[in-house]
C-alpha positions in Angstrom: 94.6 115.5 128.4 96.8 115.7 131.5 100.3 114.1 131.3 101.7 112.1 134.1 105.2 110.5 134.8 105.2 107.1 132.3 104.8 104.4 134.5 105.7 100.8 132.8 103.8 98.9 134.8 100.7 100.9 134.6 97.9 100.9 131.4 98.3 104.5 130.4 94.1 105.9 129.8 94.2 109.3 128.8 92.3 111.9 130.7 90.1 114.5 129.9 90.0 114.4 126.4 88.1 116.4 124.5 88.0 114.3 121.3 85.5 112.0 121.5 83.5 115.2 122.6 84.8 116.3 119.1 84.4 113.4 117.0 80.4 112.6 118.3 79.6 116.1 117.2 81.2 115.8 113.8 79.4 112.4 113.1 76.4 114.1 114.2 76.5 117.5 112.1 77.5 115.2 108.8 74.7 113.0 109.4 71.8 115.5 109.8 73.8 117.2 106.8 73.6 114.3 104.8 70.3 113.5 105.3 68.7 117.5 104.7 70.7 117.0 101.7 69.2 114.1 100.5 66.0 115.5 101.1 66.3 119.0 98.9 67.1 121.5 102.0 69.3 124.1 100.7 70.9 124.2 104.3 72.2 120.1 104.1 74.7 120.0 101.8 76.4 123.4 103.6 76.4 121.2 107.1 77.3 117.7 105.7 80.8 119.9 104.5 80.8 121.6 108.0 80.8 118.1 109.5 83.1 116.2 107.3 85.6 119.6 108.8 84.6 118.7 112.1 85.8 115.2 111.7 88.8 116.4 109.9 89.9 118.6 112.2 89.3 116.1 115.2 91.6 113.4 113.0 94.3 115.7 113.2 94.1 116.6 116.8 93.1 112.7 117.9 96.7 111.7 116.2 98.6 114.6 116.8 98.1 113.8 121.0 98.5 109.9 120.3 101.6 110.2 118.8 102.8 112.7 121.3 101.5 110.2 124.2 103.2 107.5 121.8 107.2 110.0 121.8 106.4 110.6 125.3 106.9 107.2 126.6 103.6 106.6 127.8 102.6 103.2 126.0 103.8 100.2 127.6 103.5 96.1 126.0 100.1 96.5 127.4 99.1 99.5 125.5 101.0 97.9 122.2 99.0 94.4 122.7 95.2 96.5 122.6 96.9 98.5 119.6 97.3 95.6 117.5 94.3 93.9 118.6 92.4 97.1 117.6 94.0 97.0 114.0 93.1 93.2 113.7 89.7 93.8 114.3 89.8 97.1 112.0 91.4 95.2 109.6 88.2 92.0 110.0 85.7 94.4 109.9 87.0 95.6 106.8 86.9 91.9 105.7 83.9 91.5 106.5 82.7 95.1 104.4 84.3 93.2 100.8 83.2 90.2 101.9 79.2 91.1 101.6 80.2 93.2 98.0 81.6 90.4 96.8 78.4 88.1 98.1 76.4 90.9 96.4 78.3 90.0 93.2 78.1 86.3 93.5 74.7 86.1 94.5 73.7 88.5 91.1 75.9 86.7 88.7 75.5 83.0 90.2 72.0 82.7 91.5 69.3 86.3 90.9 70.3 86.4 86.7 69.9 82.5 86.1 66.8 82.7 87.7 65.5 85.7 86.0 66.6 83.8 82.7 64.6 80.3 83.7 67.0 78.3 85.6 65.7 75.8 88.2 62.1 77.1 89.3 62.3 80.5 88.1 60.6 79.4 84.7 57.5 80.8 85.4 59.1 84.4 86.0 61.0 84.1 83.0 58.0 83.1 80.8 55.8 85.8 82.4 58.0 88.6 82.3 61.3 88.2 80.8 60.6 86.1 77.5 63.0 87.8 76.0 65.8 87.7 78.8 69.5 85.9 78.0 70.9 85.0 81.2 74.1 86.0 80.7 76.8 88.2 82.1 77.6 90.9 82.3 74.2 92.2 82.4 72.1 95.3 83.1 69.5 93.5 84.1 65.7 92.4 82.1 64.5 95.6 81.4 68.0 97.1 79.9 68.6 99.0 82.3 71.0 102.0 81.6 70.7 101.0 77.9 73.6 98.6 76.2 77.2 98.7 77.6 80.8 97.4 77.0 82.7 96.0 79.9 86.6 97.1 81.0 89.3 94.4 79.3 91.1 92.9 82.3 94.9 93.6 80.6 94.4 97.1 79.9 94.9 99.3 82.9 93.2 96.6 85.4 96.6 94.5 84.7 98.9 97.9 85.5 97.0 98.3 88.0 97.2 95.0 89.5 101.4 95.1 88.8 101.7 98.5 90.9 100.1 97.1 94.0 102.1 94.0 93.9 105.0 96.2 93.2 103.8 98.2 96.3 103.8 95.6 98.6 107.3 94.6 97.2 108.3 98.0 98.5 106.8 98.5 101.5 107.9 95.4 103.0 111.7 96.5 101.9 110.4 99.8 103.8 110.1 97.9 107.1 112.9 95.9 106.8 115.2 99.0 106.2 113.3 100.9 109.2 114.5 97.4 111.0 117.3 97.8 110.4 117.8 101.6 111.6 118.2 102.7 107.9 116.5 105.9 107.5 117.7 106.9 103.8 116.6 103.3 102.6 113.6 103.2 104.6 112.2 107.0 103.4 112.9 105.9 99.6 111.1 102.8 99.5 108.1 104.0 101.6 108.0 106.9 99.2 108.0 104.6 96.6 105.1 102.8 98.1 103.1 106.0 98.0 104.0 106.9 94.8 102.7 103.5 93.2 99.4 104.1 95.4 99.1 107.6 94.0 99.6 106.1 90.0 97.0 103.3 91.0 94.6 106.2 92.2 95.0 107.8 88.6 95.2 105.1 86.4 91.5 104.0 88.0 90.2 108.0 88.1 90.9 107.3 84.0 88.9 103.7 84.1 86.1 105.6 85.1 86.2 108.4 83.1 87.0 105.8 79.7 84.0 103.9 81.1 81.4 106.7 81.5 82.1 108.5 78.5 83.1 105.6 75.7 81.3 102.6 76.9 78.5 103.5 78.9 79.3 102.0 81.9 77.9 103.7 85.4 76.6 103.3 88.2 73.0 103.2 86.4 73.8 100.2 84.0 71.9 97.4 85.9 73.5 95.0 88.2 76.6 95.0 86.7 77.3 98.7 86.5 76.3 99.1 90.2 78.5 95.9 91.6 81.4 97.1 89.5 81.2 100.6 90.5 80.7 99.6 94.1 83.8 97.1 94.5 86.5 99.1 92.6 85.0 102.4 93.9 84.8 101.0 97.4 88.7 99.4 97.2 89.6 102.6 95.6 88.4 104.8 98.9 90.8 101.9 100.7 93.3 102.6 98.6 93.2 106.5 98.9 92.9 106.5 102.6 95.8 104.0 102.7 97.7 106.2 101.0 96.8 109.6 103.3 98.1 107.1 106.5 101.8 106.1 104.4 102.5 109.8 103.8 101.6 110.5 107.6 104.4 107.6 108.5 106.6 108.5 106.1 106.6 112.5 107.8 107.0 110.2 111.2 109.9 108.4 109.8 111.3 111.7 108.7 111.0 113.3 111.8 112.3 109.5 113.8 109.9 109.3 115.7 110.4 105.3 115.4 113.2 103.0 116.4 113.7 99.8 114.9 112.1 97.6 118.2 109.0 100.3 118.7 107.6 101.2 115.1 103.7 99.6 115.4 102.4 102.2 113.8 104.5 101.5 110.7 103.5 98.1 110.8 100.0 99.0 111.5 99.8 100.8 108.5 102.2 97.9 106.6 99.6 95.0 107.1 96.5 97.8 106.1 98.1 98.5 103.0 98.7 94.2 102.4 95.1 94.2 103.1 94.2 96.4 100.3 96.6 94.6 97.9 94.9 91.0 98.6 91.7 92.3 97.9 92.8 93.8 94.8 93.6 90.7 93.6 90.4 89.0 94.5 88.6 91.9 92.6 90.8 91.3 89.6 89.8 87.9 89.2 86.0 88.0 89.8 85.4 91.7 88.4 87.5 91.8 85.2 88.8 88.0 84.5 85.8 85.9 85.2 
């Protein structure tokens, strides 16, 4: 990457990068790892871990020249206008990702297990194959599929759950207000405090699972249920854990002042990823455990 004198009027592309270069190879190595693995060669599951440190170390390199381009001066409105545009579209995609899961979920619960159970033309089915089939849910499906299960009650740990990512988005907003108003001491403690409530969430689910595989037979292998439940609240929960990794990385920025209160988008960047994760939260809450 070769430096030049920061020009404002001029949209800064970085030269001769060798991360993409990097980050191509990584996605490569854990792929073929992955897939050798998969397939019962001894030598996959050795190369998925080699690329998954590939892509590591690239992550860390990538960010450690943006945010040196970034202190350096050589991001204009320009630059700052395709940032945020990049992070809207991340953010969409992301959207998008829940939004199938949770069209997965409906389209089980709402239309597949009525049908199965003899509503509307699916009679035939249900007198052929699944006599003895209640269509009702939660279900593991006609053939009882990972045997008989109890479900999660939505005010246990789901409700604490639910309160420390509202509390979390409670802080983090009085985090960017403090960082707007050039208050480091304020700002550090309450984007802690946002990282601290992400890290509790983290636990408090890592118990869910183990109370759910161990006491009430609930996995990944009890029907439809088991796999839609494990995939939404696993899914968020990788959200939440990455969103978490990128707070701690702002907070060492904030540490260090690397922002001022008129030119923090990384902050907010992170800020509206993390309100992301709450929302969704919520709409998992309510279809997942309530309903």
């Amino acid at each position: 990457m070769a430096h030049t004198t920061p020009d404002a009027n001029v949209y800064y592309v970085p030269h001769h990068s060798i991360w993409p270069i990097v980050g191509s190879v990584g996605l490569f190595t854990t792929m073929v790892g992955v897939a050798n693995w998969l397939n019962d060669h001894s030598w996959g599951q050795p190369l998925f871990y080699a690329g998954l440190a590939i892509m590591v170390f690239m992550l860390f390199g990538w960010f450690r020249s943006v945010i040196g381009e970034s202190i350096a001066g050589f991001y204009n409105r320009q630059v700052d206008i395709s940032f945020r545009m990049g992070m809207l579209w991340f953010i969409f995609s992301e959207i998008m990702f829940f939004a199938a899961f949770f069209g997965a979920l409906f389209y089980a619960r709402m239309l597949s297990v009525p049908w199965l159970g003899g509503a509307g033309d699916g009679m035939m089915t249900h007198n052929l194959l699944w006599q003895g089939f209640d269509a009702a849910w939660p279900t593991n499906g006609p053939s009882n599929v990972g045997g008989d299960f109890e479900t999660i009650p939505a005010w246990g740990l789901p409700l604490i759950n639910t309160l420390l990512l509202l509390a979390s988005g409670v802080t983090i907003t009085i985090a960017h207000h403090a960082l707007r108003a050039a208050n480091r001491t304020q700002l550090l403690i309450w984007l802690g405090a946002t990282i601290l409530l992400g890290a509790v969430f983290l636990f408090f689910q890592a118990e869910e699972y183990i109370h759910a595989y161990h006491e009430l037979n609930l996995t990944l292998g009890s029907g439809v249920y088991g796999s839609t439940f494990f995939m939404l609240t696993g899914f968020h929960g990788m959200h939440v854990t990455l969103g978490a990794i990128m707070l701690t990385v702002i907070w060492f920025r904030c540490a260090k002042g690397h922002f001022s209160k008129d030119n923090h988008f990384a902050f907010e960047a992170v800020a509206w990823y993390w309100h992301f994760v709450d929302v969704v939260w919520l709409g998992l809450f309510l279809f997942v455990y309530v309903l």
